[in-house]
C-alpha positions as CSV (number, residue, x, y, z in Angstrom):
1,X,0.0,0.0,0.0
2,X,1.4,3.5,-1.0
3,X,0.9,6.8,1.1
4,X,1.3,10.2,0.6
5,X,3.7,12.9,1.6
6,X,0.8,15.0,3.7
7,X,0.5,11.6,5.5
8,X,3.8,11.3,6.2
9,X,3.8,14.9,7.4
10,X,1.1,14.2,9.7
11,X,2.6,10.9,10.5
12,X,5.9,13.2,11.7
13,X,3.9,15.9,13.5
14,X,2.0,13.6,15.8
15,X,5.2,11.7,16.8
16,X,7.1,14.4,17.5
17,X,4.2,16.3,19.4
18,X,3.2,13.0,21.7
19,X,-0.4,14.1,20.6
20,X,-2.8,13.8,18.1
21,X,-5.0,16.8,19.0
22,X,-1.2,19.0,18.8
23,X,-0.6,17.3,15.7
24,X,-4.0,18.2,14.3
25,X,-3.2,21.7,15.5
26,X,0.0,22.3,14.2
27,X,-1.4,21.2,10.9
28,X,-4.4,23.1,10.8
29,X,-6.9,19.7,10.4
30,X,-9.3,17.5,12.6
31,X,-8.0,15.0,15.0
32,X,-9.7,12.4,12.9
33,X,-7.3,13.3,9.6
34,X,-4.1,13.0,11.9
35,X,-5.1,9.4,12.9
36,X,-6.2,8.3,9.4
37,X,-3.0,9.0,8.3
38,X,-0.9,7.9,10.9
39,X,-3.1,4.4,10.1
40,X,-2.1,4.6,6.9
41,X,1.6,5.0,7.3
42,X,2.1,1.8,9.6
43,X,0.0,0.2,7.1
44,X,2.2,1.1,4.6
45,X,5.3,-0.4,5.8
46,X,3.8,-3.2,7.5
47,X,4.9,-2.5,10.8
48,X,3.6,-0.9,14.4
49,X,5.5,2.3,14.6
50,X,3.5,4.4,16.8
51,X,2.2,3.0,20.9
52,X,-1.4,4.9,21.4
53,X,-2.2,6.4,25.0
54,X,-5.3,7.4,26.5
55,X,-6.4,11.0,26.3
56,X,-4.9,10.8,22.1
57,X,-1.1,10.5,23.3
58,X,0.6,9.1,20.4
59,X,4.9,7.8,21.1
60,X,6.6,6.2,18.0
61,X,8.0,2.5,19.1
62,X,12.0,1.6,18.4
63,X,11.1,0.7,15.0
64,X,9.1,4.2,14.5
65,X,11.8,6.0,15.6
66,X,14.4,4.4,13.3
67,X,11.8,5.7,10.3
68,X,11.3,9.1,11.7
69,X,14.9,10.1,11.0
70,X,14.4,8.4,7.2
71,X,11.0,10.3,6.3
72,X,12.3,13.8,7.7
73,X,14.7,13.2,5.2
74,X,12.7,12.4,2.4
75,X,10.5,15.1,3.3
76,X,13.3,18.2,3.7
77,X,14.3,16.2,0.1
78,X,10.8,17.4,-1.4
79,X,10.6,20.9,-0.1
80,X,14.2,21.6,-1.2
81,X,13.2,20.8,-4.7
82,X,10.0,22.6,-5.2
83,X,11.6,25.1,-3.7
84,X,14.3,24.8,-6.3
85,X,11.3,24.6,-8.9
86,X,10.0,27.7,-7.8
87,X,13.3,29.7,-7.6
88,X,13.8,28.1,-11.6
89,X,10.8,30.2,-12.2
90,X,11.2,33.0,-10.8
91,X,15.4,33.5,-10.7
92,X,18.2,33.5,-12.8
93,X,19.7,30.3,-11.8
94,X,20.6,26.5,-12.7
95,X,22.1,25.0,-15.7
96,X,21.1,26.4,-19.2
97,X,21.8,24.0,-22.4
98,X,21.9,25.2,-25.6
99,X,22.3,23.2,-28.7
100,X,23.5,24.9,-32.0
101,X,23.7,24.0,-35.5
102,X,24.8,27.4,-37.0
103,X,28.5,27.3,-38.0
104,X,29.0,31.1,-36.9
105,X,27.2,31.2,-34.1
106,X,30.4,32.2,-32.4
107,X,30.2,35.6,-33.1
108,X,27.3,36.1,-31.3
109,X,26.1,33.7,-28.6
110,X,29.2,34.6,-26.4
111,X,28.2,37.8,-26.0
112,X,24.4,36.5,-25.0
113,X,26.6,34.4,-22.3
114,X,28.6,37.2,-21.0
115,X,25.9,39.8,-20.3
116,X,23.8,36.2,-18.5
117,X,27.3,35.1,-16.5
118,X,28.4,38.2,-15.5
119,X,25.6,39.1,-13.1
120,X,24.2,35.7,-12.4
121,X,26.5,33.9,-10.9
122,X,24.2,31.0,-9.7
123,X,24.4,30.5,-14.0
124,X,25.9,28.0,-15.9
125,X,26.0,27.2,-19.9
126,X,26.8,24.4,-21.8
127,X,26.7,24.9,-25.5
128,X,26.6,21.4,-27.4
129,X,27.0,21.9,-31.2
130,X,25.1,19.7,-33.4
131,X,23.3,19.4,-36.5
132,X,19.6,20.5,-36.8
133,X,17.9,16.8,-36.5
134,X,20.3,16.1,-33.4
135,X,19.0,19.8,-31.8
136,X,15.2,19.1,-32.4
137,X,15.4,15.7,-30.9
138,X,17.3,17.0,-28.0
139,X,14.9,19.8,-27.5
140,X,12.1,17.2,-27.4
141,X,13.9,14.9,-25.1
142,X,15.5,17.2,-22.0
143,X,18.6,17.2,-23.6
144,X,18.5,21.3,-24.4
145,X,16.3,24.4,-23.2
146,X,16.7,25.5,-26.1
147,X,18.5,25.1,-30.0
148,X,19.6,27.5,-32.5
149,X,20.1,26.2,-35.8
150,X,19.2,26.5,-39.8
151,X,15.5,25.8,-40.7
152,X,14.2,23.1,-43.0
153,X,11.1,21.8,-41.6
154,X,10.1,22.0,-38.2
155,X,9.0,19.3,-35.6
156,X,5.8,19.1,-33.7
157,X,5.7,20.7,-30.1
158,X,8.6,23.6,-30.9
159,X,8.3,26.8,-31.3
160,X,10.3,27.9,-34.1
161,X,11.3,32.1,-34.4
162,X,13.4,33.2,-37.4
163,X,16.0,35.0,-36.3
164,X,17.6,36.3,-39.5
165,X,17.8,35.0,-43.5
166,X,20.8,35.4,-44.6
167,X,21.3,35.7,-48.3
168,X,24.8,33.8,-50.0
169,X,28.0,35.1,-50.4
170,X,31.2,34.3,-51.9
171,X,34.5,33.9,-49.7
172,X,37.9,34.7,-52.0
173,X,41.4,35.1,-51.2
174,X,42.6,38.7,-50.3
175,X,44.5,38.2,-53.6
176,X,42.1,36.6,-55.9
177,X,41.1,38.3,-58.9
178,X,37.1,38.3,-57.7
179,X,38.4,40.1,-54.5
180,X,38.0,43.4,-56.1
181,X,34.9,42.9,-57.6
182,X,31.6,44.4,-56.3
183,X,29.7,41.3,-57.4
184,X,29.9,37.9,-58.8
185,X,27.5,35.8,-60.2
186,X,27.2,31.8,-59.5
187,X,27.8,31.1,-63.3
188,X,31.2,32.5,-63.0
189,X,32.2,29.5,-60.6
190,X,31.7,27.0,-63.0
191,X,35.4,27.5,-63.8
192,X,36.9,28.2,-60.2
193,X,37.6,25.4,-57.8
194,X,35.2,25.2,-54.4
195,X,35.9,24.7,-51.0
196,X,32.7,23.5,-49.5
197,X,31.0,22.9,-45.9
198,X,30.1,19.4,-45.6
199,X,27.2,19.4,-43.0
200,X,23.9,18.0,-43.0
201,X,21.6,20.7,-44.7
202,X,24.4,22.8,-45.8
203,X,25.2,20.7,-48.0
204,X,21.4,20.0,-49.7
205,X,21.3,23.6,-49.9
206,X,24.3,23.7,-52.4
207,X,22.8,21.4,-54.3
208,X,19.6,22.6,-54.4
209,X,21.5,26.6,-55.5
210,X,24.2,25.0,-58.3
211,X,21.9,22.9,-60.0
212,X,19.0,26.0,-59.7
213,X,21.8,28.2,-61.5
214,X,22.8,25.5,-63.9
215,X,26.5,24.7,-62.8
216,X,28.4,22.3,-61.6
217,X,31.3,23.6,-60.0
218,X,34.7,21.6,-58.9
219,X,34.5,21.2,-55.7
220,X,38.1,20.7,-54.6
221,X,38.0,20.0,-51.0
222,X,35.3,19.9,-47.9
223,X,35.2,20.3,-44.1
224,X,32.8,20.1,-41.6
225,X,34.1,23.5,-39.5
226,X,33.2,27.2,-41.0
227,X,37.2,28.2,-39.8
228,X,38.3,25.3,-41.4
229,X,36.4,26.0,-45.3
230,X,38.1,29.7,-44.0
231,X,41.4,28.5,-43.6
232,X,41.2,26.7,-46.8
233,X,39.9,29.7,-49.1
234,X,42.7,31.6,-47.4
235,X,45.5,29.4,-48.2
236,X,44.3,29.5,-51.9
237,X,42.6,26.1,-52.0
238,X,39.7,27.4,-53.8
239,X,36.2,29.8,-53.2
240,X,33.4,29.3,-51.2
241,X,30.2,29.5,-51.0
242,X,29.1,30.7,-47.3
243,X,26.4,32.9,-45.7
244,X,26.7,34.4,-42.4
245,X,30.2,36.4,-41.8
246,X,32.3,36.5,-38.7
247,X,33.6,39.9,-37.6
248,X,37.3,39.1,-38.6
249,X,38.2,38.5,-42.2
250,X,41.7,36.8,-40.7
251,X,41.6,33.1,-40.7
252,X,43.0,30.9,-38.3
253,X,46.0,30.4,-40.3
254,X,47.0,34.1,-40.7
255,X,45.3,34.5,-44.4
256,X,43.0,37.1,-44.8
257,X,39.8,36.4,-46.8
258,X,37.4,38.5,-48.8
259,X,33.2,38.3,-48.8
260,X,31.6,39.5,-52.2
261,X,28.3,39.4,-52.8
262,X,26.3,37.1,-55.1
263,X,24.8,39.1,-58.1
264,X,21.7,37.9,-58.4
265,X,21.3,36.6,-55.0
266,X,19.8,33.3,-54.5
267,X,17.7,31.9,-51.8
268,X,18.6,32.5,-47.9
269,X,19.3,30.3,-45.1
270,X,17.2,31.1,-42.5
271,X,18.6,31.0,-38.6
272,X,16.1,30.0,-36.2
273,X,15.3,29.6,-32.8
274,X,13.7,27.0,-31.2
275,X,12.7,25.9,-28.2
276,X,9.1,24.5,-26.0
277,X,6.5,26.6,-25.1
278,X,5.6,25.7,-21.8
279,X,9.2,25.7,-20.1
280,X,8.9,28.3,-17.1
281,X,12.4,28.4,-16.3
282,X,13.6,31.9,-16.2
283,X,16.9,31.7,-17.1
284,X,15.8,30.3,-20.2
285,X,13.7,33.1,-21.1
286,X,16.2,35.2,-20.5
287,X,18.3,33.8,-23.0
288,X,15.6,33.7,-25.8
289,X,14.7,37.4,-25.3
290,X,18.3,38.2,-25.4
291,X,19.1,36.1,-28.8
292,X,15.9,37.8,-30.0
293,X,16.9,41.6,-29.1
294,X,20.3,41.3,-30.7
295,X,18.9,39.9,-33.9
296,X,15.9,43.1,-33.5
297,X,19.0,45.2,-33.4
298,X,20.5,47.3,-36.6
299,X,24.2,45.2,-35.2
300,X,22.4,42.4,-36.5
301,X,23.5,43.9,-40.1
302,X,27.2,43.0,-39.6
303,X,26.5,39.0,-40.4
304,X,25.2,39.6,-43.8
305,X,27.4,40.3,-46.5
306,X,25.6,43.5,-48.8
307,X,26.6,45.0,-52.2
308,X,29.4,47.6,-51.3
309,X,26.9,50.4,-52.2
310,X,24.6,49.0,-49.1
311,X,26.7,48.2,-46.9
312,X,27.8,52.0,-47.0
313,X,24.4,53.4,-46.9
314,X,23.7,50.9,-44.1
315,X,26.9,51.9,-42.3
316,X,26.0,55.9,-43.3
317,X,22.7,55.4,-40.8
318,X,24.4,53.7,-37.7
C-alpha cells in the first residue's frame, strides 16, 4: 500500500508532538485526519511504529523512531526541490543548455553568455554543437532548453522564431582576382575550384543553389568546421560559397579572406530559434529574449554580406 507525503507529514507531527489533537493543530486539520493518516503509514510499511495512549497520546515505538529520521529526510528532500522549482521560475539560476547547428554562431552567442554570467553567478552554460535533427530531438527529449540552428522543416511541439535570413556570399582570397569585384554571379564558378562545408543541410542547400543556377562547380575540398572552409579559401585552395560572416576577415592560419556578394542573389538560409512553449524556467527566457533583441537590433546587419553600395548606406545610418 502507498501513502502520501501530507501523510507522512502528519505521521511526523504527531510523533514528534506525543499528541494527536497537537498534531492536528499544528497542521491546521481535525483529530480524525491526523489518525487516518498515521493508520495509513504503519499500514504502509507493515509495521507498528507508533504506541497509542489514552487521552490521544501518540509515542513512536523503536522501529518508528528508526523511520522518523528516514521520512524527515525524504521530506526536507521534497521541499528543497519545489523550492528549487520555484526559484527556476522566478530567478536566474541553474544549468542552461543550448544546442546549436549554426557554424558562426560564435560571433554572437558569447556575448548573450557574457551579459547572463556576468551578473548571475548561480548560471551555468553548456553549448553542445550539433546538426539541426540532433537539436530538435534534444529539445524534445531534455537534452536542451533551447537550439539554435538553420530551418528546413520544423518538428511538432517547438516553437520555431526566425531570427535572420541570410542571403549567399562568396568567400575569395585577399589576392584573388574576384576580391575586387563588387559582385559575382554563380555562373562565373563554374570555372573556379570550391571549397565546401560538408554538413547536413548545408550541404542540400548547395545542391539545391548550383543545380538551380545551372553549374556544376569543382569542388576541390570539404570540411565540416566554417574556420576550417576559412582556412582553406585563405591558403588559396579554392572559393566558397558561405552565408553568415564573422567579424574578422583573418583566418586561423594568418590568411585574410574577402566576402563578395552574389549578383543575383539566391535563396537564404534562414537561422532559427527553437525551443518549448511551456518551459517556465527563467533563465531560459532570458536567454531567448536576449538572442531575440540582438537579432531586433540594426548590429544584427554585420553577419550579412551586402553589395558595397549597401553596406555603406547601411553603415551611413548607424
Amino acid at each position: 500500500m502507498d501513502t502520501s507525503l501530507k501523510a507522512l507529514r502528519y505521521f511526523m507531527a504527531a510523533t514528534k508532538s506525543g499528541s494527536i489533537t497537537e498534531a492536528s493543530k499544528q497542521m491546521n486539520v481535525v483529530p480524525s485526519a491526523v489518525l487516518a493518516a498515521v493508520n495509513q503509514v504503519e499500514e504502509a510499511f507493515g509495521l507498528q511504529l507508533t504506541v497509542r495512549h489514552r487521552s490521544k497520546g501518540i509515542a513512536p515505538t523503536s522501529t518508528g523512531k528508526l523511520l522518523m529520521a528516514r521520512i524527515q529526510h525524504l521530506l526536507d528532500e521534497y521541499e528543497a526541490l519545489m523550492t528549487q522549482g520555484a526559484e527556476m521560475r522566478t530567478q536566474l539560476i541553474g544549468t542552461l543548455r543550448v544546442g546549436y547547428y549554426a557554424p558562426v554562431a560564435p560571433a554572437f552567442l558569447p556575448t548573450i553568455a557574457h551579459g547572463l554570467l556576468a551578473d548571475n553567478p548561480r548560471v551555468d552554460i553548456k553549448f553542445i554543437e550539433c546538426d539541426t535533427h540532433s537539436a530538435q530531438v534534444g529539445l524534445l527529449s531534455g537534452e536542451f532548453d533551447v537550439i539554435l540552428c538553420v530551418a528546413e522543416s520544423g518538428t511538432l511541439g517547438v516553437v520555431y522564431e526566425t531570427l535572420i535570413e541570410v542571403p549567399p556570399y562568396i568567400l575569395v582570397p585577399k589576392q584573388h582576382a574576384f576580391a575586387a569585384r563588387t559582385s559575382i554571379s554563380l555562373f562565373e564558378l563554374n570555372n573556379e575550384p570550391m571549397v565546401l562545408l560538408d554538413l547536413p543541410v548545408i550541404s542540400d542547400y548547395y545542391g539545391r543553389v548550383f543545380e538551380a543556377a545551372d553549374i556544376a562547380p569543382h569542388v576541390a575540398c570539404t570540411a565540416t568546421t566554417l574556420e576550417m572552409v576559412r582556412s582553406l579559401v585563405g591558403t588559396g585552395v579554392g572559393c566558397s560559397l558561405l552565408h553568415m560572416r564573422p567579424k574578422t576577415r583573418v583566418t586561423y592560419a594568418g590568411q585574410k579572406v574577402v566576402e563578395v556578394p552574389l549578383d543575383p542573389s539566391t535563396d537564404p538560409l534562414k537561422i532559427v530559434l527553437g525551443y518549448l512553449p511551456n518551459n517556465p524556467r527563467r533563465v531560459v527566457k532570458y536567454f531567448i529574449e536576449n538572442l531575440r533583441d540582438l537579432f531586433l537590433t540594426e548590429e544584427a546587419g554585420r553577419f550579412l554580406v551586402k553589395r558595397r553600395a549597401e553596406e555603406r548606406n547601411s553603415e551611413g545610418h548607424l
